[in-house]
ROMIRO-90739 format. One record per residue (C-alpha): residue number from 1; residue in one letter; x, y, z. Coordinates in nm, 4 decimals. Example, Ala and Ser with C-alpha at 12.3 -4.5 7.8 and 13.67 -1.06 7.14 Angstrom:
BEGIN
<num: 1	residu: A	px: 1.2300	py: -0.4500	pz: 0.7800>
<num: 2	residu: S	px: 1.3670	py: -0.1060	pz: 0.7140>
//
This chain:
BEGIN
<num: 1	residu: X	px: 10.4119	py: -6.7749	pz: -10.9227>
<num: 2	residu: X	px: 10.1896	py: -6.6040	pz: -11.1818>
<num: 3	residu: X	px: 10.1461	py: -6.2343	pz: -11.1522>
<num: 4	residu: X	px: 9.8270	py: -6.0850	pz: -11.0482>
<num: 5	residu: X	px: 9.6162	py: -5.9382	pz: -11.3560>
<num: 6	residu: X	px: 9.5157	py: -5.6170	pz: -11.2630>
<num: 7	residu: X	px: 9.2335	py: -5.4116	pz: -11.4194>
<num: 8	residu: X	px: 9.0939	py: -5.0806	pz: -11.3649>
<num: 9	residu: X	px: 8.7188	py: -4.9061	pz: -11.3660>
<num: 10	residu: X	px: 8.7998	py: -4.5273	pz: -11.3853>
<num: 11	residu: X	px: 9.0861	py: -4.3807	pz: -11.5580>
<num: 12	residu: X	px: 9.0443	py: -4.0286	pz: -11.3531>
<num: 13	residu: X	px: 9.2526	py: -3.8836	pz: -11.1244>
<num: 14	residu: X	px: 9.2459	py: -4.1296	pz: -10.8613>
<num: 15	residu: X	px: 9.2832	py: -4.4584	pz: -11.1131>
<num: 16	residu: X	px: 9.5561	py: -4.2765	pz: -11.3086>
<num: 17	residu: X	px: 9.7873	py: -4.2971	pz: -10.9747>
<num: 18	residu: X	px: 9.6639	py: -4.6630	pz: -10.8864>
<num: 19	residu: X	px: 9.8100	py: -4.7973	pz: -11.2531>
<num: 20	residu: X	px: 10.0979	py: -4.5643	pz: -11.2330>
<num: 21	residu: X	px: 10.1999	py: -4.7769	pz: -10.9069>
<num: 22	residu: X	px: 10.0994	py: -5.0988	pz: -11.0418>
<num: 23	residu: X	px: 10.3619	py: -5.0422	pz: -11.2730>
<num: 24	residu: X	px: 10.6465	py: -4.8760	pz: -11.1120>
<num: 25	residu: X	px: 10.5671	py: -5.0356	pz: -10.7424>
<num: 26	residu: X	px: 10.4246	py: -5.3704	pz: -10.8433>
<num: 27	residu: X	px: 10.5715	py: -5.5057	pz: -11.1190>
<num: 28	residu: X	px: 10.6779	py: -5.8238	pz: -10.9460>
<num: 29	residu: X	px: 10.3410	py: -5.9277	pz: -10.8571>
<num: 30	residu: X	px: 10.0882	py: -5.7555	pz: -11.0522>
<num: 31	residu: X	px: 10.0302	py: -5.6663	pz: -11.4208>
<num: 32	residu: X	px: 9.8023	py: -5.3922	pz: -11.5815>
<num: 33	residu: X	px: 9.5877	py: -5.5765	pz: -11.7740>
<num: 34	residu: X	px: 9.3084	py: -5.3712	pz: -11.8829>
<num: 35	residu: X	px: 9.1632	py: -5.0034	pz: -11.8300>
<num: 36	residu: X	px: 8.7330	py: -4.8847	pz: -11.8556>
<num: 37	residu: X	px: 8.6141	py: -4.5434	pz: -11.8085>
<num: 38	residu: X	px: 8.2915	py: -4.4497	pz: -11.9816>
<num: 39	residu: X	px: 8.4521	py: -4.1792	pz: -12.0930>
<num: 40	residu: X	px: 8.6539	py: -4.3796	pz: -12.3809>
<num: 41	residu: X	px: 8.8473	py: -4.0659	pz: -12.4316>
<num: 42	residu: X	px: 9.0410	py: -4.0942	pz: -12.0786>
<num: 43	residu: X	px: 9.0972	py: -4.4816	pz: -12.0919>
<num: 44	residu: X	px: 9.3281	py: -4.4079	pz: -12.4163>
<num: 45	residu: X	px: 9.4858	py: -4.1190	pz: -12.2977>
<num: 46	residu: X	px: 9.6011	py: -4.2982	pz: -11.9984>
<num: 47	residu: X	px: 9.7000	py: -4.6063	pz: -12.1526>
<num: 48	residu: X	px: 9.8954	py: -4.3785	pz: -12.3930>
<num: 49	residu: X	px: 10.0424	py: -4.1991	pz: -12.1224>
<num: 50	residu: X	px: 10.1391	py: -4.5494	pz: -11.9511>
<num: 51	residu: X	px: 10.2972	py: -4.6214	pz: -12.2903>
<num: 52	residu: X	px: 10.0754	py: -4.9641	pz: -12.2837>
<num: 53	residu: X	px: 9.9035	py: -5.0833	pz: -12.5694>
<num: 54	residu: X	px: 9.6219	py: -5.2477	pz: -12.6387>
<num: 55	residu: X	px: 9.5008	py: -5.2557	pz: -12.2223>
<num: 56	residu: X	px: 9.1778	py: -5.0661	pz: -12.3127>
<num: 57	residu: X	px: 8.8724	py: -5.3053	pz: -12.2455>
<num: 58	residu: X	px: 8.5196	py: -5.2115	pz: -12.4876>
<num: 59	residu: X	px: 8.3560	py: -5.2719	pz: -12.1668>
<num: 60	residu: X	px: 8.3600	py: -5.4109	pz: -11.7544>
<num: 61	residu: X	px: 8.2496	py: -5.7114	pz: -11.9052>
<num: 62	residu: X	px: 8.5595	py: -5.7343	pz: -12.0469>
<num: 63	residu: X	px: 8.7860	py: -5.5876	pz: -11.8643>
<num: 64	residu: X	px: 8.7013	py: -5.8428	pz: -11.5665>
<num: 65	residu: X	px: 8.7877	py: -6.1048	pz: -11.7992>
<num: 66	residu: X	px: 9.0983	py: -5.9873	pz: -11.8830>
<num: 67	residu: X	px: 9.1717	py: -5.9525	pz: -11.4779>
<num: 68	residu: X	px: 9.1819	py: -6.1589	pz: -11.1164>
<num: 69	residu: X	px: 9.2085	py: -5.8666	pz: -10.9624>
<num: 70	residu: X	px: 8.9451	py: -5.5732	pz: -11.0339>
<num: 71	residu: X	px: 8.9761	py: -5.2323	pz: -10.8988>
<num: 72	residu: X	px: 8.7281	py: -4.9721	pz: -10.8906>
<num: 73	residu: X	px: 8.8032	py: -4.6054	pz: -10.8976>
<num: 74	residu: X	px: 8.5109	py: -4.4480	pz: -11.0638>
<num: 75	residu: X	px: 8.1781	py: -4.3406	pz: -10.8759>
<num: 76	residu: X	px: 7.9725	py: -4.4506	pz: -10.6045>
<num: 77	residu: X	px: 7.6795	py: -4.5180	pz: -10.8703>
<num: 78	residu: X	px: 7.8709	py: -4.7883	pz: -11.0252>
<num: 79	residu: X	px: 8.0476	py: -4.9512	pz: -10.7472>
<num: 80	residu: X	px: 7.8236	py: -5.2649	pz: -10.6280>
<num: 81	residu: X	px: 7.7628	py: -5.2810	pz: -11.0102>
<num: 82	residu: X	px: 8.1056	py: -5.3415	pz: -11.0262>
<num: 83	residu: X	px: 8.1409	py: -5.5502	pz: -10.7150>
<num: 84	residu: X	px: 7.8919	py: -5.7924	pz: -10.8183>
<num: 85	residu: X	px: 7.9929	py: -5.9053	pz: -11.1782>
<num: 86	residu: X	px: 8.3533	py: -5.9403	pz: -11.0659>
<num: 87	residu: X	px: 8.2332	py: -6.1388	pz: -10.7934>
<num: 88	residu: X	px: 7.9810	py: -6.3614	pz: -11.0011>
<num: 89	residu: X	px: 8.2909	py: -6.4329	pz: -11.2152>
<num: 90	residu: X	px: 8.5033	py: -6.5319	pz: -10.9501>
<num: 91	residu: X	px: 8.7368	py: -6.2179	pz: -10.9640>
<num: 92	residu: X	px: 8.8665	py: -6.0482	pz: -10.6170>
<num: 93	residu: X	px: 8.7910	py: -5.6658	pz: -10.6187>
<num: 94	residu: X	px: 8.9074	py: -5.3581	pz: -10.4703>
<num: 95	residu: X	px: 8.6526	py: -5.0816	pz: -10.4197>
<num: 96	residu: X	px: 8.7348	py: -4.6728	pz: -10.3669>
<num: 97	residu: X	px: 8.3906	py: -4.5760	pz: -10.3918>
<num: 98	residu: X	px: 8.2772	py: -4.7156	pz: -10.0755>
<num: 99	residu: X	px: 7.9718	py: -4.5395	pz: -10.0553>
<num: 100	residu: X	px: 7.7751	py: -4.7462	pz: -10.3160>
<num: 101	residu: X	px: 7.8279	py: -5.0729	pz: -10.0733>
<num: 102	residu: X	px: 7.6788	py: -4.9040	pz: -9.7912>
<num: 103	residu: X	px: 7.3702	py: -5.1015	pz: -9.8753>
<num: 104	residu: X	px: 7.5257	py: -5.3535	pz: -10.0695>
<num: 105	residu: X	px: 7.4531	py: -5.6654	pz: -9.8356>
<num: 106	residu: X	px: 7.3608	py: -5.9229	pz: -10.0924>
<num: 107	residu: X	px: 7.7220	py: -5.8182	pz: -10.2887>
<num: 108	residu: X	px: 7.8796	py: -5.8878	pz: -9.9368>
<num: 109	residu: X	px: 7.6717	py: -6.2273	pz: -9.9114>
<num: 110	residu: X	px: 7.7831	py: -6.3109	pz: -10.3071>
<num: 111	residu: X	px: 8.1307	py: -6.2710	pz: -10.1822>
<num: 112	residu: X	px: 8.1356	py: -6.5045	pz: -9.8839>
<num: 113	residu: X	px: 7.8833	py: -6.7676	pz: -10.1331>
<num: 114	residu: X	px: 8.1468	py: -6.7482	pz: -10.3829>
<num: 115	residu: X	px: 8.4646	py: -6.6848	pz: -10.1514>
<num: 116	residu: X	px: 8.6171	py: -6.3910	pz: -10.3429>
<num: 117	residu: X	px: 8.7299	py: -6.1171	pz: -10.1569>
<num: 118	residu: X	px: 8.6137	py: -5.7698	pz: -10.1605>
<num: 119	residu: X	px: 8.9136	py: -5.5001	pz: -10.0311>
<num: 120	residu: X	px: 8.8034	py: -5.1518	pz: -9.9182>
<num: 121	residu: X	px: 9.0747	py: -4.9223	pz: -9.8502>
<num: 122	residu: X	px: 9.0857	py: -4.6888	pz: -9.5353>
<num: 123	residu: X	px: 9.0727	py: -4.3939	pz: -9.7907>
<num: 124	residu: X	px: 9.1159	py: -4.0827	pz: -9.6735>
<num: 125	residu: X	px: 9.0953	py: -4.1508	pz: -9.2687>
<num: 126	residu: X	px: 9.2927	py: -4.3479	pz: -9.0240>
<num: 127	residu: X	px: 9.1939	py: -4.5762	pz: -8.7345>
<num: 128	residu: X	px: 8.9814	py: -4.8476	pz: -8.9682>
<num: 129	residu: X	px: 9.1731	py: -5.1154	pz: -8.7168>
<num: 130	residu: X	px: 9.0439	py: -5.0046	pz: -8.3610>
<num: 131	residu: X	px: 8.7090	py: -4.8831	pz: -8.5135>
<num: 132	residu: X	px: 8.6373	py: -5.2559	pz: -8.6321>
<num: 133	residu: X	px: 8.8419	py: -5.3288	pz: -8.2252>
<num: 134	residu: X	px: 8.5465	py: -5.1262	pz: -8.1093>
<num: 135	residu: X	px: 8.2936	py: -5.2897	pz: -8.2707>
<num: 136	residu: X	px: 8.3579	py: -5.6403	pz: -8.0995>
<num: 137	residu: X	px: 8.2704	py: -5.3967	pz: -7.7908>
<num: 138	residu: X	px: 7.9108	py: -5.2796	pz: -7.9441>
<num: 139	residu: X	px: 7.9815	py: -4.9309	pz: -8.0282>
<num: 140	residu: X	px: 7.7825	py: -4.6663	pz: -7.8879>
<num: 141	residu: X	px: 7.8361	py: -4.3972	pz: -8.1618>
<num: 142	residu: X	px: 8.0466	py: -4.2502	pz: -8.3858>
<num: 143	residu: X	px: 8.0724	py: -3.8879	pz: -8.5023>
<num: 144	residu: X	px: 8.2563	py: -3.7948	pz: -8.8536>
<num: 145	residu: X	px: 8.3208	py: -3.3952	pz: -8.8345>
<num: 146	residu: X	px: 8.4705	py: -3.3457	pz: -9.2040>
<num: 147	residu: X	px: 8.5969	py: -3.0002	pz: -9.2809>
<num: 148	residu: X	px: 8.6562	py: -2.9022	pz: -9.6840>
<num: 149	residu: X	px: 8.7327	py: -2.5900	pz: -9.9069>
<num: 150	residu: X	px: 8.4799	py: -2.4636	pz: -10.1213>
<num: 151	residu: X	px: 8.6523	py: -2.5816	pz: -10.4343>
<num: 152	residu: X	px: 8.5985	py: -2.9583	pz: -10.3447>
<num: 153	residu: X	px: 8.2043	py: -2.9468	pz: -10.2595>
<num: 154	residu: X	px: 8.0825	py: -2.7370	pz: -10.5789>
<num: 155	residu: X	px: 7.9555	py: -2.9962	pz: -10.7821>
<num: 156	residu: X	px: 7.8142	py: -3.2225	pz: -10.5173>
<num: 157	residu: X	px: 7.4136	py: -3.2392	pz: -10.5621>
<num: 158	residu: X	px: 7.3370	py: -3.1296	pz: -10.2392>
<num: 159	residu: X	px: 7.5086	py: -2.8255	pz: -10.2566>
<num: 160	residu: X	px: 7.3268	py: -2.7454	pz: -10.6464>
<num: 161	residu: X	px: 7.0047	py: -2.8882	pz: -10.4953>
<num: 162	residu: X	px: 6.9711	py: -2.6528	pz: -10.2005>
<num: 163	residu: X	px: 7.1269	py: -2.3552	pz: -10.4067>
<num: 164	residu: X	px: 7.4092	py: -2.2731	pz: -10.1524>
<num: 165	residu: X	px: 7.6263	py: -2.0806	pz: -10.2965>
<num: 166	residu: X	px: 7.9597	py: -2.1801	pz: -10.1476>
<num: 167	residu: X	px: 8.1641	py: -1.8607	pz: -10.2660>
<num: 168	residu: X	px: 7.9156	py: -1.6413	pz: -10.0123>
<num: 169	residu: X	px: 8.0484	py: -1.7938	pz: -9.7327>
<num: 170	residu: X	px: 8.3133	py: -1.6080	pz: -9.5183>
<num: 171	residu: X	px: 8.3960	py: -1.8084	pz: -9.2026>
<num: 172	residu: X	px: 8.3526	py: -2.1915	pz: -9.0819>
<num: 173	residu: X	px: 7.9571	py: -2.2725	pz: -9.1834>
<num: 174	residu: X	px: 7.8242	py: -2.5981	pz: -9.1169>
<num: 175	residu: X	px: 7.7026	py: -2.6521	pz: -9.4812>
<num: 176	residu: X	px: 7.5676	py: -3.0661	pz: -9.3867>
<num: 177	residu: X	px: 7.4587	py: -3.2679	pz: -9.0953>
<num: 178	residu: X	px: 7.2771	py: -3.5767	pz: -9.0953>
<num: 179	residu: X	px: 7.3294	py: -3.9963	pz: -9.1283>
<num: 180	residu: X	px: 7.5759	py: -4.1759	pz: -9.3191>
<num: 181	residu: X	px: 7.2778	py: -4.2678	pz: -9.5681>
<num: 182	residu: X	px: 7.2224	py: -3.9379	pz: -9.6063>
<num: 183	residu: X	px: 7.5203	py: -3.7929	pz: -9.6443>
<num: 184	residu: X	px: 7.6298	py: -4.0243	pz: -9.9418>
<num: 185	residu: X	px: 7.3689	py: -3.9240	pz: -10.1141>
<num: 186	residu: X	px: 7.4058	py: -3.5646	pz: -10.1017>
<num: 187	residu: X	px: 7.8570	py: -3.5846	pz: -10.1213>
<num: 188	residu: X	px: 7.8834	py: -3.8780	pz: -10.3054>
<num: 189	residu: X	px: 8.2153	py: -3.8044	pz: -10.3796>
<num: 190	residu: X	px: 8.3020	py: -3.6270	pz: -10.0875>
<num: 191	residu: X	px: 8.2223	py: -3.8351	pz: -9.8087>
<num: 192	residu: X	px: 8.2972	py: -4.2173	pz: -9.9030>
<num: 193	residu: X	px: 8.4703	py: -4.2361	pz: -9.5799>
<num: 194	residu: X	px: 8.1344	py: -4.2316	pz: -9.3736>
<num: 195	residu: X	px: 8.0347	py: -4.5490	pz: -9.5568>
<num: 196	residu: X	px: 8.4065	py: -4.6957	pz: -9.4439>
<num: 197	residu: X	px: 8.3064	py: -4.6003	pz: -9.0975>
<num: 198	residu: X	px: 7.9624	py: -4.7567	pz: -9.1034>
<num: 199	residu: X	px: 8.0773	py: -5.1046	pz: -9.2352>
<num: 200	residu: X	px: 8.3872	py: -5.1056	pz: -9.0341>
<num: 201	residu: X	px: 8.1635	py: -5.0634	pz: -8.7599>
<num: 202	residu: X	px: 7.8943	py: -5.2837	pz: -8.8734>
<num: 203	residu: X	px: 7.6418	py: -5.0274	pz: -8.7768>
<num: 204	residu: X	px: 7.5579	py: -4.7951	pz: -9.0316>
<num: 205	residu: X	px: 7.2455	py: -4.6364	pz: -8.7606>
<num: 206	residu: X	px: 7.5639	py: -4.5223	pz: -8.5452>
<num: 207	residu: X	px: 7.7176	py: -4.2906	pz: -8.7509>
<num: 208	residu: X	px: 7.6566	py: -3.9218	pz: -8.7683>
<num: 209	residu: X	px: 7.8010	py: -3.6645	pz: -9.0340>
<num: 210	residu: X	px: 7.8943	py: -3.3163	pz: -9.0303>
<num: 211	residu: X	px: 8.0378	py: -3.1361	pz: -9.3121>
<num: 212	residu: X	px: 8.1527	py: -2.8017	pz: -9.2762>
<num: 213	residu: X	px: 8.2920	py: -2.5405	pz: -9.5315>
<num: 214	residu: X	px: 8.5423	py: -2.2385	pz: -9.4855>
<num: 215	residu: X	px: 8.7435	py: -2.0140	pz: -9.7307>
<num: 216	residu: X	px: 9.0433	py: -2.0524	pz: -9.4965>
<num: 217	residu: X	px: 9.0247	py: -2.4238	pz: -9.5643>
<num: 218	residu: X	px: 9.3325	py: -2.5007	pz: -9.7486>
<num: 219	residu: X	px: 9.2976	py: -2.9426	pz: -9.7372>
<num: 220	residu: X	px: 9.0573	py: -3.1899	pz: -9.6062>
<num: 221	residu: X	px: 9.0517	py: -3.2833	pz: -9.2544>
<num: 222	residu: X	px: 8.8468	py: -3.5661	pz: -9.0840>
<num: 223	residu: X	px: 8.7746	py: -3.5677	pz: -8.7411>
<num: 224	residu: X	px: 8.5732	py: -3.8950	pz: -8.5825>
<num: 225	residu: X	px: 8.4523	py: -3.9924	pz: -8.2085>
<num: 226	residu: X	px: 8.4070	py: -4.3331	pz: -8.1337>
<num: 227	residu: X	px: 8.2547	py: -4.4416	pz: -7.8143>
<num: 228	residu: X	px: 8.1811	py: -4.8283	pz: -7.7291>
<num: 229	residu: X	px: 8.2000	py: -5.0097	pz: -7.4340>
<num: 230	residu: X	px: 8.5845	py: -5.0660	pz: -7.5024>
<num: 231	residu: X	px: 8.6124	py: -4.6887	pz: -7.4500>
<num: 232	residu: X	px: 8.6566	py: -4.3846	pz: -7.6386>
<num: 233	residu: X	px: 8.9126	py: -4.2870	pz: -7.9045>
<num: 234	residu: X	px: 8.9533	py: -3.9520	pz: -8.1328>
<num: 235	residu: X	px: 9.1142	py: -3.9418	pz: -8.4610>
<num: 236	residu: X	px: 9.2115	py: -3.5967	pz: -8.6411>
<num: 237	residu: X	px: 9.3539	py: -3.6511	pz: -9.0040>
<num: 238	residu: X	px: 9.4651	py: -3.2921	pz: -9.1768>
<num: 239	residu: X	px: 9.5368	py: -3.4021	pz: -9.5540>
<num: 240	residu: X	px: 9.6102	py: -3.2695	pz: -9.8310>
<num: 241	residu: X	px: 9.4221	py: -3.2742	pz: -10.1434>
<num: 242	residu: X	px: 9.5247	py: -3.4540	pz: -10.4315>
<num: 243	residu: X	px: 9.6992	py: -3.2774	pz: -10.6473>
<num: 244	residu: X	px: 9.5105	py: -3.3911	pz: -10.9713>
<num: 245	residu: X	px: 9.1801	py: -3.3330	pz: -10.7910>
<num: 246	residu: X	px: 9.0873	py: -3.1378	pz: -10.5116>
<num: 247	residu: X	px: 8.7914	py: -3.3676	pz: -10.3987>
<num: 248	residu: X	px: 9.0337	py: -3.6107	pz: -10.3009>
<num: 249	residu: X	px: 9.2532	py: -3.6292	pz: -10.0552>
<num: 250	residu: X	px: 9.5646	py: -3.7475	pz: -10.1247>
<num: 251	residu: X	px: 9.6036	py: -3.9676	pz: -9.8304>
<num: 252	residu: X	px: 9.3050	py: -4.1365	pz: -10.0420>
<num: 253	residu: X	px: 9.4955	py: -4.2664	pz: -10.3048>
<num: 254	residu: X	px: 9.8255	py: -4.3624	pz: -10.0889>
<num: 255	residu: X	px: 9.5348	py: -4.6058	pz: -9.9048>
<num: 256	residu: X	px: 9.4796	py: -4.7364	pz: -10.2095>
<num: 257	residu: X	px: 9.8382	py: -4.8325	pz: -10.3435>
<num: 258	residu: X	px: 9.8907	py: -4.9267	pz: -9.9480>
<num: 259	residu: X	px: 9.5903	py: -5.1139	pz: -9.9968>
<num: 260	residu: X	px: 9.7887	py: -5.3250	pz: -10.2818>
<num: 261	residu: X	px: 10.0530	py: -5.3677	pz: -10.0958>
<num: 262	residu: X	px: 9.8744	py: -5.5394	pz: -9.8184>
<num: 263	residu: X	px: 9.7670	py: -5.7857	pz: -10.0482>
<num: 264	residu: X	px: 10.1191	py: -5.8484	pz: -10.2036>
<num: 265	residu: X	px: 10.3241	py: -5.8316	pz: -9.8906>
<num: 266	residu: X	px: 10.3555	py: -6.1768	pz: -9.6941>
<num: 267	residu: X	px: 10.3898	py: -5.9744	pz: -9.3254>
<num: 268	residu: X	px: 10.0602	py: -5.7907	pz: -9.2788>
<num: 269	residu: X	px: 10.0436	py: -5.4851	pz: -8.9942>
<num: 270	residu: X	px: 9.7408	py: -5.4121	pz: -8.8822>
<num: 271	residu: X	px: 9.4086	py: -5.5403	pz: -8.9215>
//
């Protein structure tokens, strides 16, 4: 059976880990075959680091040709972009920055059309399966409470836009509270897990966001309420941050390679 051809948008932190387990985890299925970041700088100092030559694509254009399999890691900006050319040239994809589908519908509708696959990791929460259990029950709301240290909100625009100077604050301060829509706009690379919750849920009107800030915050932890007519169920995850970046939890990118290995393995668990 041939191997998977495996490329990668975003040669950060996060995509970094993803191709160092495609090659140490996945060699019998998968291949590297190319890397993209826009910064060519980082695409050739990973591929260096991998010790593979000649993976680094001149652009996506290219790098989904080289690939069946696509994988985005870069930013929430790019994502459908992403999504849609792999699609429109029949490649599966696998998308980290969920928040850039959360109004994707016609990328969702290319994929069923062209009956490609689109795989969105739980990230950096748990609980994906009996949220989308709840949702054959109508569900009546969900509430994401998402606690962070300073360090991993600083450069998000709504924190520059409102001026809130996040080294001020001395105890738990509710720094965010609003929609999912909302809140992807002003974290967009703090809070993709709100868009996982709204399309799990197939409600995107049901889900409410709160983001709060503390010095004594030492990782990332998610909490989230669901209520439908199935009942009610509360999730607490306490992670850590990645080590390469502290906007990312590091239960993020294990979701990812997990992610992978859903794909690969022949016994699935969970939905």
């Amino acid at each position: 059976m041939a191997k998977v051809k495996i490329g990668i948008v975003g040669c950060g932190a996060m995509g970094s880990k993803i191709a160092s387990s495609i090659l140490s985890d996945f060699a019998d299925n998968a291949v590297l075959s190319a890397l993209y970041d826009v910064d060519a700088v980082k695409a050739k100092a990973l591929a260096a680091v991998l010790k593979k030559k000649n993976i680094v694509a001149s652009g996506i254009e290219d790098l989904i040709r080289k690939s069946s399999l696509v994988i985005e890691a870069a930013h929430p900006k790019y994502s459908s972009l992403i999504a849609r050319k792999a699609i429109q040239a029949n490649r599966d994809c696998l998308i980290m920055s969920v928040g850039g589908l959360l109004d994707a519908g016609d990328v969702f509708a290319l994929a069923n059309r062209k009956k490609r696959a689109i795989y969105i990791p739980s990230g950096a929460i748990c609980g994906i399966d009996g949220l989308k259990a709840h949702a054959l029950a109508m569900v009546k709301k969900i509430t994401l409470t998402t606690r962070k240290p300073p360090a991993a909100l600083k450069s998000a625009p709504y924190i520059q836009q409102n001026h809130i100077d996040l080294d001020a604050i001395k105890g738990e301060t509710v720094v965010f509270e609003g929609n999912v829509a909302q809140a992807i706009l002003a974290f967009p690379q703090n809070i993709n897990v709100a868009a996982t919750l709204a399309l799990a849920a197939r409600d995107k009107d049901k889900v409410n966001v709160r983001i709060v800030c503390s010095p004594v915050y030492t990782g990332n932890t998610h909490e989230i309420e669901i209520e439908s007519a199935a009942g009610k169920t509360f999730i607490r995850c306490e992670n850590e941050p990645s080590p390469d970046n502290p906007k990312t939890s590091y239960l993020a990118v294990l979701a990812a390679i997990a992610a992978l290995r859903q794909i690969f393995d022949m016994v699935k668990i969970g939905t």
